[in-house]
Structures are given as structure tokens and as C-alpha cells.
N, C-alpha and C positions, 0 to 999 in steps of 0.2 A: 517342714519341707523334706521329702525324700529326694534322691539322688536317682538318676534314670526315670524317670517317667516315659512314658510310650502311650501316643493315643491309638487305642482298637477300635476297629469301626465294624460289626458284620453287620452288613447290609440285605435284607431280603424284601421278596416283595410286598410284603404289608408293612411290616417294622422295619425297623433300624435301629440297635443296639451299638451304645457307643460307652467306653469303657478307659477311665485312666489310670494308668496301676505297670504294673508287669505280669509276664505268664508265668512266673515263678513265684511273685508276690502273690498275684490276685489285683482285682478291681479295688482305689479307692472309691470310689463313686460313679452308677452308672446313669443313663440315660436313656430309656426309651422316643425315639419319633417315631409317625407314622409315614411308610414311604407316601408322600402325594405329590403333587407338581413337583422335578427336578430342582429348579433354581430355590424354592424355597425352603426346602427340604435340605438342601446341600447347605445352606445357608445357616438352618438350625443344626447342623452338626457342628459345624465350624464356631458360632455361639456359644455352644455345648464348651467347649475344648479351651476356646479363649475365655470363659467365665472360669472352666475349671483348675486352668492351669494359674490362675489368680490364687485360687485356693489351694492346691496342694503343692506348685512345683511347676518350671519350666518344662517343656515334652520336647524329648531329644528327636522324636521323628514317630510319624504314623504310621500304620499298617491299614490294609480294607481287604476284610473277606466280603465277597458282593455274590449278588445273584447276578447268570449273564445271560447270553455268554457274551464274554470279554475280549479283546484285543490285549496277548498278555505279552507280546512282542517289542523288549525296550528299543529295540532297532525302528520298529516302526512308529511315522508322523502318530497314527491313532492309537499309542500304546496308554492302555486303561481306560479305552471307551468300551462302553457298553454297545454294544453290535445290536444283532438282529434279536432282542429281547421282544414276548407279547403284552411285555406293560407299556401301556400308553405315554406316549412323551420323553422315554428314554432314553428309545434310540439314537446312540450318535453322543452320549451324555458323556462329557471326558473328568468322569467322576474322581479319578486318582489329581488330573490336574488342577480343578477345584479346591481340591479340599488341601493337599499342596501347596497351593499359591495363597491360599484362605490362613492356614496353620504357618508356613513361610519354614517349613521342615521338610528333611527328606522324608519320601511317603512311598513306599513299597504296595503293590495291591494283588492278587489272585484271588481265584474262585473263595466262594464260601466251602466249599465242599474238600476242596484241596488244601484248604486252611486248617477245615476241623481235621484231614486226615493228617495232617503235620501236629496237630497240637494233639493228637489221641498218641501217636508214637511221643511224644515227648513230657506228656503230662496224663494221659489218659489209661485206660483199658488195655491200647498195644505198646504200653512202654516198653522202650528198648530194641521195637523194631524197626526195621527200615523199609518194609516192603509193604503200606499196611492201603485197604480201600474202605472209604470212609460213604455210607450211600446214607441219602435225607430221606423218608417216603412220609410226603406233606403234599402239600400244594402241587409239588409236582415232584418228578427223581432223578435228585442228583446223586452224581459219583463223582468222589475226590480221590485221586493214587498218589501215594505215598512209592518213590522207587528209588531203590539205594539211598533213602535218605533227603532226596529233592522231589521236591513236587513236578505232577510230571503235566506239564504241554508242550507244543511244538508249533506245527500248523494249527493251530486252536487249543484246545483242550476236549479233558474226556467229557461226552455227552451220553455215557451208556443209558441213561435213563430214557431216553429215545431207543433203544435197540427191539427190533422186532424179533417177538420171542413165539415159542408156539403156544397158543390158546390153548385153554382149558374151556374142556368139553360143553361143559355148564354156561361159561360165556358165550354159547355160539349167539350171535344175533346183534351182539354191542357194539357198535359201532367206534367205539373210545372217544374221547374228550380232549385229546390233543390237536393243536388247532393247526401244526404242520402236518402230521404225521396217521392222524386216528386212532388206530389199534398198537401205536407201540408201548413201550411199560410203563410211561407215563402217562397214554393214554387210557390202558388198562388199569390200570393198580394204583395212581395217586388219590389220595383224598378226594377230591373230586368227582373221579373216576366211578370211587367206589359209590358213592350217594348216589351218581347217576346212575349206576348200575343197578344199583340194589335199593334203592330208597333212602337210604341212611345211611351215615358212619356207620366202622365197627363197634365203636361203644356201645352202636343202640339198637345193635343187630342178637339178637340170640347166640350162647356157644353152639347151639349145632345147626348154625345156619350155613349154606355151602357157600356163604361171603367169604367166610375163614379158611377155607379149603382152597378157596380161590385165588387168595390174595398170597397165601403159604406159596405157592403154586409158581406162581408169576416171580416173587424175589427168590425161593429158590433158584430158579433158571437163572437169575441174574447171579447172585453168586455162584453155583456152579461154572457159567460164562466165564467169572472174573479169577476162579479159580484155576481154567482151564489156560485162560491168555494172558495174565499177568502175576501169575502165582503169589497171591498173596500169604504173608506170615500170620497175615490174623483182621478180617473183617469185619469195621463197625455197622451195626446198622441201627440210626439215630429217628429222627421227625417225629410229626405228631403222631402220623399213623401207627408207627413202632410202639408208642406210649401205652399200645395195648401187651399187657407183658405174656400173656397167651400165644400169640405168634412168634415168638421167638423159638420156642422150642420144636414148633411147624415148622418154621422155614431149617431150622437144622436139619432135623428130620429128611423132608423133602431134597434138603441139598444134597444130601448123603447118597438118595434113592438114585436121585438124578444122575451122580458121577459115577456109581454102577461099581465102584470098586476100581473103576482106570486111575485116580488120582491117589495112589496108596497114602499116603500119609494124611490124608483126610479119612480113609477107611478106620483107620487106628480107634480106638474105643476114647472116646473126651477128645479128641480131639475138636469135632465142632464145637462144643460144650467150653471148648478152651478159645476156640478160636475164632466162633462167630458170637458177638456178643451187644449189651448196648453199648453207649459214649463210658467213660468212665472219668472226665475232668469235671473240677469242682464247679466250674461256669462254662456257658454253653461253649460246644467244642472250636464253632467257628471264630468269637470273637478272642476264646485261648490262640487260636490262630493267628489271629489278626496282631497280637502283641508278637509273636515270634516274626511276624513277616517285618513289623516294625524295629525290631529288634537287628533282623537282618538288615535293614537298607539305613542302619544310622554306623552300618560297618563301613568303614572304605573298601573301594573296590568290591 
């Protein structure tokens, strides 16, 4: 048996990764579910945790980085429901209180995205900083901020991946794939997006097809944005879509062009090279998250 145990929960909308270990240790053992119906699904997390914690150790308290967006307000009656999400049956789902009253430990929750950017500063890529944004480009885009050191929400949290940006020329006519909004970045530029755009993932697209110029294009502009309004020390950028290792050195590129030389210490030579990078933690960034947030809420006060 080890000492401190911590159940990690990142939660996203297909899966659900669930993890008991520490962020410093690592996972003793994990478990994949599939998100499907709420109550049953909550259910097999909580299974998951009460088998596990038979085998390795008591769990001092849980953590949940989730897909939302979220009510992350502990003042408020609905703090750690899941809000206006467009997965079926979740809305309203008061996922932190569940799995809390299921585990019978204190249980801390925030974004998944807010999570990986607090576990990238502290076990990842931007070790050591404190000001760092953490974007997914999957399924859809999210952005997590890391600011002085706390994850940052207030009135909700950041949804930059919604933010409307200017079009690339090539996309005139797309109508986007987001089902608030249409043409914003996640309606441009997610996974999704892109197949609907162009027929296919990147993987299965040509290097010199203008999907890649496109897609450079569009997260450019958002880091340049997040450059511009939240000065970050050093930006991940994580998901499936990312796992093409071609775009990265694009979207530098392009971020550089974008900010024209006003944001001087971006202009510096390595600088993006140093600072816009991928995840850099040994297991996914979110659920390293999710053991820090657990971490935090087994502290008093």
C-alpha cells in the first residue's frame, strides 16, 4: 500500500480516463470508460476507484478535469454541473457531486483544459511557469489559462475556442460546424471541422494541400490573441489534431507573422521554438491535472 493516494478523473466527451497514483508519482493503474448515458457512466467511475482503492490504498480525495462548460463557482447551489454542454443528457449533470458522495472524499473539479494547463507548469513542457495556455485542437477547442500560478475562471471560464477570428481566404464558402456559433475556431479548425471542410483529417490529406495552410492559419490567430491579452510565458498546444508534428512549426511561423514585431519578446530569435510547444507530461496533461486539483482540495482551507 502507498501513502496519499488521489483519484484522477479527465473526463472528455468520448472517454473517460480515470487514474489512481499521484502527479509526482504517476498512475498505479488506469482505466479507460466510454462517456455514454450519465448515471451509468458516473457510476462505472466510482466502481473503477472503490475496486481500486481495495488494491492499492485508501484515496485521500479526488480531482475531475471534465469537458464543459462548467459551473466552477464553490459559492454556487450548481457548483460542478456541467451547463450548457452539446452532449446529450448531460446537461445539468452535477458530476463533482456524484462522484463525491459515490468516493465519500473531498473532490475538487475544473476544466480539462485548465487542468492540463496547471499540470504542463508543474510537471510538463512550461515547468516553472506561472502564466502558461494550454489549447486541445480535437473534437473541438479548448483553452485552459494558467495565471500567477491559479487556474483562471470567474463569471465561467475561458471558451477561447469559440472566439471569431478572421477567415482564411481559401475557406470562403464553409459555413463551420459549430452548432452555437458556425464559423468560430472551433467551428473552423476542430477535427471535425476539418473533414467537413476538406474531406478528410490531416493525416490523410496531402503536405501540400491548403488544409495545412489553413488550419496554421486559424491557431496562429488564436495564439497571437492569447499572446496579445493574457501574456503568456509559454503555450501548449495538445489534441488529436496537433499529433500531426508538421503543424507546429506552421502555426510558429504564422504566430510570429501575425504579431508583426509589436509583441517584442516573441519577435527574439527561438523564442516561439521555446515557447509554443507540444504537452511535455509523462501521461495525459489533463488527468496530471486532475491529481493536482485533487491534491489541492484534500488541503484545508
Amino acid at each position: 500500500m502507498t501513502d496519499q493516494l488521489y483519484a484522477a478523473v479527465e473526463a472528455g466527451g468520448t472517454k473517460i480516463i480515470c487514474g489512481i497514483g499521484s502527479a509526482e508519482g504517476g498512475s498505479l493503474e488506469t482505466a479507460r470508460i466510454e462517456t455514454g448515458d450519465a448515471g451509468p457512466t458516473i457510476q462505472a467511475i466510482v466502481d473503477f476507484f472503490t475496486a481500486a482503492s481495495r488494491r492499492h490504498g485508501p484515496i485521500q480525495a479526488a480531482g475531475i478535469a471534465s469537458f464543459g462548460p462548467l459551473d466552477l463557482d464553490p459559492d454556487s447551489p450548481s457548483w460542478g454541473r456541467i451547463t450548457t454542454t452539446p452532449k446529450p443528457g448531460w446537461q445539468g449533470i452535477d458530476l463533482r457531486g456524484n462522484i463525491a458522495d459515490g468516493l465519500g472524499v473531498p473532490t475538487g473539479i475544473n476544466t480539462d483544459v485548465n487542468a492540463a494547463a496547471l499540470a504542463e507548469a508543474w510537471h510538463g513542457a512550461a515547468r516553472g511557469c506561472k502564466n502558461v495556455a494550454y489549447v486541445t485542437v480535437g473534437t473541438g477547442v479548448g483553452v485552459g489559462l494558467l495565471s500567477g500560478g491559479k487556474m483562471v475562471h470567474g463569471l465561467g471560464h475561458p471558451e477561447a475556442g469559440h472566439l471569431k477570428l478572421r477567415r482564411h481566404e481559401r475557406h470562403a464558402g464553409f459555413d463551420g460546424v459549430c452548432p452555437f456559433h458556425g464559423d468560430c475556431l472551433e467551428g473552423l479548425a476542430s477535427g471535425p471541422a476539418i473533414k467537413a471542410a476538406w474531406g478528410s483529417s490531416l493525416d490523410k490529406l496531402p503536405a501540400d494541400h491548403m488544409a495545412w495552410e489553413v488550419e496554421a492559419h486559424y491557431l496562429a490567430q488564436l495564439c497571437a490573441t492569447l499572446i496579445l491579452t493574457v501574456a503568456p510565458e509559454h503555450i501548449v498546444l495538445g489534441g488529436g489534431v496537433m499529433s500531426q508534428s508538421r503543424l507546429l512549426p506552421a502555426i510558429r511561423a504564422a504566430t510570429v507573422d501575425s504579431l508583426a514585431g509589436y509583441a517584442a519578446a516573441w519577435a527574439e530569435p527561438g523564442t516561439a521554438e521555446a515557447r509554443i510547444t507540444g504537452p511535455g507530461c509523462k501521461e495525459p496533461s489533463g488527468l496530471i491535472g486532475a491529481y493536482l486539483i485533487a491534491e489541492a482540495s484534500s488541503r484545508p482551507g
